[in-house]
C-alpha positions in Angstrom: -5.7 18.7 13.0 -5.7 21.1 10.0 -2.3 20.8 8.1 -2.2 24.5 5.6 1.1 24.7 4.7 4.4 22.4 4.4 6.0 20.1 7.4 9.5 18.9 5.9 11.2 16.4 7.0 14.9 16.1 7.8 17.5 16.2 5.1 20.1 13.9 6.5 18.5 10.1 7.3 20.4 10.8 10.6 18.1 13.2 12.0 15.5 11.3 11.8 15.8 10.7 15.6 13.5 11.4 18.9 15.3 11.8 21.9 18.4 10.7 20.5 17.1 7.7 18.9 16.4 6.7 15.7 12.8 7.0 14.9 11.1 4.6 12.7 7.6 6.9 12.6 7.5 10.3 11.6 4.4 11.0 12.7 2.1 8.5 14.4 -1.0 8.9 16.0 -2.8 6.3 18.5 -5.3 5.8 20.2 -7.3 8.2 19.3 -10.9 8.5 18.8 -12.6 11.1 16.1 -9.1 11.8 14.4 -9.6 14.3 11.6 -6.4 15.4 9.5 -7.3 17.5 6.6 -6.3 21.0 5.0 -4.7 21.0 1.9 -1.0 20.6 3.1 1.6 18.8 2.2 4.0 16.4 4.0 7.3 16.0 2.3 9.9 13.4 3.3 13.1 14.3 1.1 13.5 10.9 0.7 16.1 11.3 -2.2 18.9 10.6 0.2 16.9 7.5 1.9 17.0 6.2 -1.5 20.4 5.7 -2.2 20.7 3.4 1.0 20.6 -0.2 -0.2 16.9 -1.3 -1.1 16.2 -4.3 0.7 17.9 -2.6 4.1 16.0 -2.8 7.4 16.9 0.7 8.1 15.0 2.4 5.2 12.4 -0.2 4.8 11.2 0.7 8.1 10.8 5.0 7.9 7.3 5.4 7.8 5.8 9.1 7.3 2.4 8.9 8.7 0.9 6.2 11.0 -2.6 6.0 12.8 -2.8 2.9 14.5 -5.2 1.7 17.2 -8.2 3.9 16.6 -12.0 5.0 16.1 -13.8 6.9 13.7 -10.6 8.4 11.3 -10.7 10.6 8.7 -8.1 11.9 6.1 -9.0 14.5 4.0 -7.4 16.6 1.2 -3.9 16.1 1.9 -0.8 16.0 -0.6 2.2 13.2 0.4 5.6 13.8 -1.4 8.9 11.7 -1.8 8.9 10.1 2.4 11.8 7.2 2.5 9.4 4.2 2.2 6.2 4.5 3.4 3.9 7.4 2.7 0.9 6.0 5.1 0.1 3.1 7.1 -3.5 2.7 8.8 -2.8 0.1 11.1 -6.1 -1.9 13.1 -8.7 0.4 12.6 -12.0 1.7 13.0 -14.6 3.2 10.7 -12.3 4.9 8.5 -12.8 7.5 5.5 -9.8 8.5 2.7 -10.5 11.1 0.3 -8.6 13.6 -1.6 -5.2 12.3 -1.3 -2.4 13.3 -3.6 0.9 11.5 -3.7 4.0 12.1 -5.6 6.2 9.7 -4.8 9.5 8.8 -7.2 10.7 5.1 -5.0 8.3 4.6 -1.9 5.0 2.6 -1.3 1.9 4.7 -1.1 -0.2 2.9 1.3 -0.4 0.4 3.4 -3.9 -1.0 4.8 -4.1 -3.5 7.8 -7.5 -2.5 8.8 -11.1 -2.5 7.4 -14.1 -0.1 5.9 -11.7 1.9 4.0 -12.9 4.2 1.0 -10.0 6.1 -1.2 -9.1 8.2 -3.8 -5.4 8.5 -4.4 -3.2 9.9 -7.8 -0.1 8.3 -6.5 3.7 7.5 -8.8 6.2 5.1 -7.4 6.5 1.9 -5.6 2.8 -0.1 -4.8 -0.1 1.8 -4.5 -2.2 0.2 -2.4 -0.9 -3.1 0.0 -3.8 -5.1 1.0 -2.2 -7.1 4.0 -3.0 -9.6 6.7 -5.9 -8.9 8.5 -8.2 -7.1 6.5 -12.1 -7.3 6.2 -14.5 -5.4 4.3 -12.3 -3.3 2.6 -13.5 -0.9 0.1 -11.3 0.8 -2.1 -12.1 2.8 -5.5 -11.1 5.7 -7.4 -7.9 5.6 -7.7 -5.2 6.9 -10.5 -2.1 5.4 -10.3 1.1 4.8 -12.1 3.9 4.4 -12.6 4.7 1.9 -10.1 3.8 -1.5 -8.6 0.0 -1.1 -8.7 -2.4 -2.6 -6.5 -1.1 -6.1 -3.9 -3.5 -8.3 -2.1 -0.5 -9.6 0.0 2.3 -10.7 0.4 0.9 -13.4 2.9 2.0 -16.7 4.3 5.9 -16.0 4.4 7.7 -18.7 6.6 4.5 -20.3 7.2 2.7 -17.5 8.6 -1.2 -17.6 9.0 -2.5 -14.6 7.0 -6.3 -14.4 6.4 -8.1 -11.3 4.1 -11.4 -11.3 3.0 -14.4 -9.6 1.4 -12.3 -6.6 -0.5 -13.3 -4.7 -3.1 -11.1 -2.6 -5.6 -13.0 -1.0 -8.8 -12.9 1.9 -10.9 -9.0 2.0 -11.2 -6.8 3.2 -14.1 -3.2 2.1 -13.8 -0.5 3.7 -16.0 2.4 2.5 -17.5 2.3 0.2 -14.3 4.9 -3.0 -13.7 1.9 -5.0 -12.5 -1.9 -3.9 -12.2 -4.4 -6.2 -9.6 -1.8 -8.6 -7.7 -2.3 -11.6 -5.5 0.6 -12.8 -4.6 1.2 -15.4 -1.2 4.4 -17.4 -0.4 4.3 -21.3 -0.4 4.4 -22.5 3.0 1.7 -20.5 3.6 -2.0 -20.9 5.8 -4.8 -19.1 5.6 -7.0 -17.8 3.1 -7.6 -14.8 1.1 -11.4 -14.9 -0.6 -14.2 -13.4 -1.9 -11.9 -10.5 -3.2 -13.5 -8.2 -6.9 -11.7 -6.2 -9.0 -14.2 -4.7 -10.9 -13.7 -1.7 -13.9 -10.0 -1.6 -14.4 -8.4 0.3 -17.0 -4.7 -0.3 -18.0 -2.6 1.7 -19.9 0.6 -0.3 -21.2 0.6 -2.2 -18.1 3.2 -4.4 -18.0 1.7 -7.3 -15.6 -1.8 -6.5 -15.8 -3.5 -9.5 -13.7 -1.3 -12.0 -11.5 -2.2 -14.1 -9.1 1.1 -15.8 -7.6 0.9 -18.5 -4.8 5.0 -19.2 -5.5 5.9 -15.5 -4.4 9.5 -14.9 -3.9 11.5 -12.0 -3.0 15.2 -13.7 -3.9 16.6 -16.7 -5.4 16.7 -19.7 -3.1 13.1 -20.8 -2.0 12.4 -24.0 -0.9 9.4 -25.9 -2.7 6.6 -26.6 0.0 3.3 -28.3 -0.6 0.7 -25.9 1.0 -0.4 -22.6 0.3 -2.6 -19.7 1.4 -5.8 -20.6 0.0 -6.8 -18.0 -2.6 -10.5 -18.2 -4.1 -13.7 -16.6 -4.8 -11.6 -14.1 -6.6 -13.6 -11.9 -9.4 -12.4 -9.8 -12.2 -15.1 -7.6 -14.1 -15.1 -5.0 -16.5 -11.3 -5.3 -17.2 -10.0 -3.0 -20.2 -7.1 -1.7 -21.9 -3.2 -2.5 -22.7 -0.8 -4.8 -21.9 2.8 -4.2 -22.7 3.7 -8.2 -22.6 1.3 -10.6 -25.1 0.6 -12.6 -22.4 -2.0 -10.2 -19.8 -3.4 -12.4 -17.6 
């Protein structure tokens, strides 16, 4: 599919509907062997008015704009993503995949999501998290990136009411965040099983970042969490080549 020009989503959040139902997916492929999208286009969300619907609601945490789930042999090429209510991309269970080219402008949304594997990007992205490394990935390769402001690159959240998450052998090099709350994140909730290992950041440039390198096993979203005694285990965990600035004294 070759996408030249401009698709535009709805202004009003309540048009965002399919057969008089409220859609979750803008567009979503699945299913689908030797997917190419690619073209130069630009898929806009006007997510300005999704943003002034309280943050931590279901509704708006749930609008993606594109998802490819389910599928063999994808490819996403030279494509520009502005302002969708939450998330820009999701790439859901996987198969020999290839990102290049991707622009994203994004003022409040997450820029991608990964649950899948053999993943190369480059991405110039503002906003929410960059990349979200999440349950289920495997030989994940991710490099080039520009990206800032915004919540930089996650390897979680995993283990959230005892949940079993499990990610291993990622890599994430030649990155330069921006004026960027955090930079290379682990973070896990206690409670937790599983693992996360053998992951490598590798040459990382920050630029007044204000959290450049956390890894968090106590994760929480809210005030309240109970104390447990067991984690996701995190280790084999490299960082190499790490340079730059860090708005706080403490960095690391």
């Amino acid at each position: 599919m070759q996408i030249k020009g401009e698709i535009v989503a709805p202004e009003n959040p309540s048009k965002w509907k399919c057969c008089n139902e409220n859609w979750m997916k803008w567009i979503h492929f699945k299913h689908v062997h030797g997917l190419r999208l690619y073209g130069g286009g630009r898929i806009h969300g006007r997510g300005d008015k999704w943003w002034n619907i309280h943050v931590r609601s279901t509704i708006i945490f749930s609008r993606q704009a594109l998802q490819i789930s389910n599928s063999e042999d994808v490819q996403l090429i030279n494509l520009n993503f502005k302002d969708n209510p939450r998330m820009h991309i999701i790439l859901n269970h996987l198969r020999s995949l290839f990102v290049s080219r991707i622009k994203i402008d994004a003022t409040n949304a997450t820029i991608f999501s990964l649950f899948t594997y053999h993943v190369v990007l480059f991405i110039f992205c503002t906003g929410d998290d960059c990349i979200s490394i999440v349950d289920g990935c495997a030989d994940v390769k991710v490099n080039n990136i520009l990206c800032g402001p915004g919540n930089g690159c996650f390897i979680g959240s995993f283990g959230k009411d005892g949940a079993n998450h499990k990610v291993e052998n990622v890599y994430v090099g030649d990155i330069v965040f921006t004026k960027s709350t955090n930079g290379a994140r682990i973070k896990s909730w206690q409670g937790g099983r599983g693992y996360a290992r053998n992951i490598t950041f590798e040459r990382i440039w920050f630029h007044e970042a204000a959290n450049p390198i956390i890894i968090d096993q106590f994760y929480c979203d809210h005030r309240n969490c109970t104390d447990r005694d067991s984690a996701v285990q995190i280790h084999d965990i490299k960082f190499r080549q790490v340079l730059g600035t860090s708005k706080k004294n403490v960095a690391v």
